[in-house]
C-alpha positions in Angstrom: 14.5 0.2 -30.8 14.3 -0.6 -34.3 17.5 -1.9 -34.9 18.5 -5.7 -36.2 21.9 -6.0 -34.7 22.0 -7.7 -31.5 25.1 -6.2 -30.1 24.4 -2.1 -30.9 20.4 -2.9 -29.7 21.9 -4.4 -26.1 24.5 -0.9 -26.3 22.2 1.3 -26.5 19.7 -0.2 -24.2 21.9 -0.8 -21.6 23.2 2.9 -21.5 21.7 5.0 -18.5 21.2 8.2 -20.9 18.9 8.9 -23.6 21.0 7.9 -27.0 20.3 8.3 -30.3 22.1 6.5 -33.5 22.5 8.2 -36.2 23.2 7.1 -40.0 25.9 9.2 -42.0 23.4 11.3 -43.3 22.3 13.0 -40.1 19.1 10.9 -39.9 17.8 9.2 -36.7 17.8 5.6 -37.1 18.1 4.5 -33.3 16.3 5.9 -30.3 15.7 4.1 -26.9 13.5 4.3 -23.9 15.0 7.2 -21.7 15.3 9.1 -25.3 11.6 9.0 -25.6 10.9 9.6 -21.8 13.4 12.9 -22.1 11.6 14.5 -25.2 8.6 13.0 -25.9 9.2 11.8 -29.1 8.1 8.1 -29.8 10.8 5.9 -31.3 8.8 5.6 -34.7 8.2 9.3 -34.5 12.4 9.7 -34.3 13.3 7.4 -36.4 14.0 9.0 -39.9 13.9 12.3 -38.8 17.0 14.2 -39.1 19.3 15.5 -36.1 19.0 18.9 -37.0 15.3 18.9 -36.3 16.1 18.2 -32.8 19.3 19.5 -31.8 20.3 21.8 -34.3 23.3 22.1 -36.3 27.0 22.3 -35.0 29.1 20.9 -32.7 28.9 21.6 -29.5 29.5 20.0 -26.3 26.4 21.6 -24.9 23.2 21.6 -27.2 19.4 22.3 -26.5 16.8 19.6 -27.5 13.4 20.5 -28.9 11.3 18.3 -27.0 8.1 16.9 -28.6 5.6 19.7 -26.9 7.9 22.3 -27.9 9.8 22.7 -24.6 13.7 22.6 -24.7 16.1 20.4 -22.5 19.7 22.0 -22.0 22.3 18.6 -22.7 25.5 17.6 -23.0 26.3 15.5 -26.4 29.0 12.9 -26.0 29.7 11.1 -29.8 30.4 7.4 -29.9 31.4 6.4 -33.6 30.8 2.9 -34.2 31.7 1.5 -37.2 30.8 2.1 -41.0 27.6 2.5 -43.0 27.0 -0.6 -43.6 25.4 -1.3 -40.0 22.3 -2.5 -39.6 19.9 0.9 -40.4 23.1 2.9 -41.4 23.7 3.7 -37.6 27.1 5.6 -37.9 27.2 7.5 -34.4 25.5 7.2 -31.2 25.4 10.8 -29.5 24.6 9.8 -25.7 22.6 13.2 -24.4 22.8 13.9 -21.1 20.1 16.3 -19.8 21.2 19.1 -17.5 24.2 17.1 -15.9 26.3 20.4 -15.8 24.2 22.9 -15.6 23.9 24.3 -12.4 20.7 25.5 -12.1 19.0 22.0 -12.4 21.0 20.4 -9.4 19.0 19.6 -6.6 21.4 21.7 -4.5 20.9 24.8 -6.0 16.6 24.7 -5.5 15.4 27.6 -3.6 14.3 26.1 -0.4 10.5 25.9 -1.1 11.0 24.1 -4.5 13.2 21.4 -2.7 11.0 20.6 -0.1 8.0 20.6 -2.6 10.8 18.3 -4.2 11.4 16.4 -1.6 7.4 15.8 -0.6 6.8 14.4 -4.3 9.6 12.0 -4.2 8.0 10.3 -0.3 4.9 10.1 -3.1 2.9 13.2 -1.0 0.1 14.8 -3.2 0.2 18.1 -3.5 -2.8 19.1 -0.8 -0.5 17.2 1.0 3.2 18.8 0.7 0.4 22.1 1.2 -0.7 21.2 4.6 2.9 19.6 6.2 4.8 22.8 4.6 1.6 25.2 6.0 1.0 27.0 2.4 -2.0 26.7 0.1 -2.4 24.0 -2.3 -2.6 26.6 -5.0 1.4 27.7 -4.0 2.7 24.0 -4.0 0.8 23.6 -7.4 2.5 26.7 -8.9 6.0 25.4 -7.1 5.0 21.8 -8.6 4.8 24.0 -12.5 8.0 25.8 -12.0 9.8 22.3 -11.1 8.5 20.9 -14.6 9.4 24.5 -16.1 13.0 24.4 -15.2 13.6 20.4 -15.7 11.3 20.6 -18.8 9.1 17.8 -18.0 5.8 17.7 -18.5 4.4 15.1 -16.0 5.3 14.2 -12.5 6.9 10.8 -13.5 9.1 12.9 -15.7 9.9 15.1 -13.1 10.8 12.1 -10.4 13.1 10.4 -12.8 15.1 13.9 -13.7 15.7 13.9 -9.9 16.7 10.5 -9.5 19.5 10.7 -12.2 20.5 14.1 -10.6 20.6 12.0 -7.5 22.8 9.2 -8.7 24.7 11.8 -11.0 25.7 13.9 -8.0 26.5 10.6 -6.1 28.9 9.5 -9.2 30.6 13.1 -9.1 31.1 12.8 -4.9 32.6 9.2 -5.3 34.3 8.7 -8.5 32.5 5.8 -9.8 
C-alpha cells in the first residue's frame, strides 16, 4: 500500500471498494488491493501518477476509469478528505470508486437471459464446454457470451469477472435490506 501511517493503511485496507489517496497535488500516493484488481494497475505502477491520467479532470459523481489494458470502468467517486499535507506521502483525499454500482446495465438483473445463465454456470465453477452442453448451445456461443460478460463489466479474466458479480451480489443485497 505504500503508506507509513498505521491508521490511513488499516482505512483503506479495510474498505470493500477500490480507493485511491491522493496528495494535494492530484498525484496517486495510495492504492489498495481491489484498486489494482478493478484496473489493472499495480500499486507501484499508481503510485505517483497523477489522477487525471486515470479518471480525468472534473468533478463528477460519475467518472470513467482507464483501466491498465485500455478498457474503461463506468464508477461512482465518493471523496473522503482526511486531514492536511503533512500525512504520511501527502495523502490529502481518498476518492472510494465504486464500479458500476448504479449503472443499470451491469446489474445482474438486467442480463439478457443467456448471459445470466452463462453467469450463473461460471459462478457453480462450470467450464465453458460445460455451461455449452447443460444450456444445449455450442461452446463457441457460451465463449462469445463469456467475451461480452468481460466486455460489459470490463474485466479481463474470469476471476475479475466472478468478483464484479459478487459485489453486485452483496451490493444489490445492501440496497434490498438497508444495511
Amino acid at each position: 500500500m505504500l503508506l507509513e501511517d498505521a491508521y490511513l493503511f488499516a482505512l483503506v485496507s479495510a474498505l470493500p471498494d477500490p480507493v485511491v489517496g491522493v496528495d494535494a497535488d492530484g498525484r496517486i500516493r495510495a492504492w489498495n488491493a481491489l484498486a489494482s484488481t478493478a484496473f489493472g494497475y499495480g500499486e507501484e505502477e499508481a503510485y505517483g501518477m497523477p489522477l487525471r491520467d486515470l479518471i480525468g479532470d472534473g468533478d463528477a459523481p460519475r467518472r470513467l476509469v482507464r483501466t491498465k489494458d485500455g478498457g474503461v470502468v463506468s464508477v461512482t467517486t465518493e471523496a473522503i478528505a482526511i486531514g492536511k499535507a503533512g500525512r504520511p506521502n501527502g495523502v490529502v483525499t481518498l476518492l472510494v470508486l465504486r464500479p458500476g454500482t448504479d449503472d443499470e446495465s451491469l446489474q445482474l438483473d438486467n442480463l439478457p437471459p443467456r448471459l445470466r445463465q452463462t453467469l450463473d454456470g461460471l459462478c457453480d465453477g462450470l467450464a465453458e464446454k460445460e455451461i455449452a452442453a447443460k444450456l444445449g448451445l455450442s461452446a463457441h456461443t457460451v465463449h462469445g457470451y463469456v467475451k461480452a460478460l468481460y466486455r460489459k463489466w470490463g474485466v479481463q479474466s474470469r476471476g475479475a469477472l466472478m468478483a464484479r458479480a459478487v459485489v453486485h451480489s452483496l451490493h444489490r443485497e445492501r440496497l434490498r435490506t438497508g444495511s
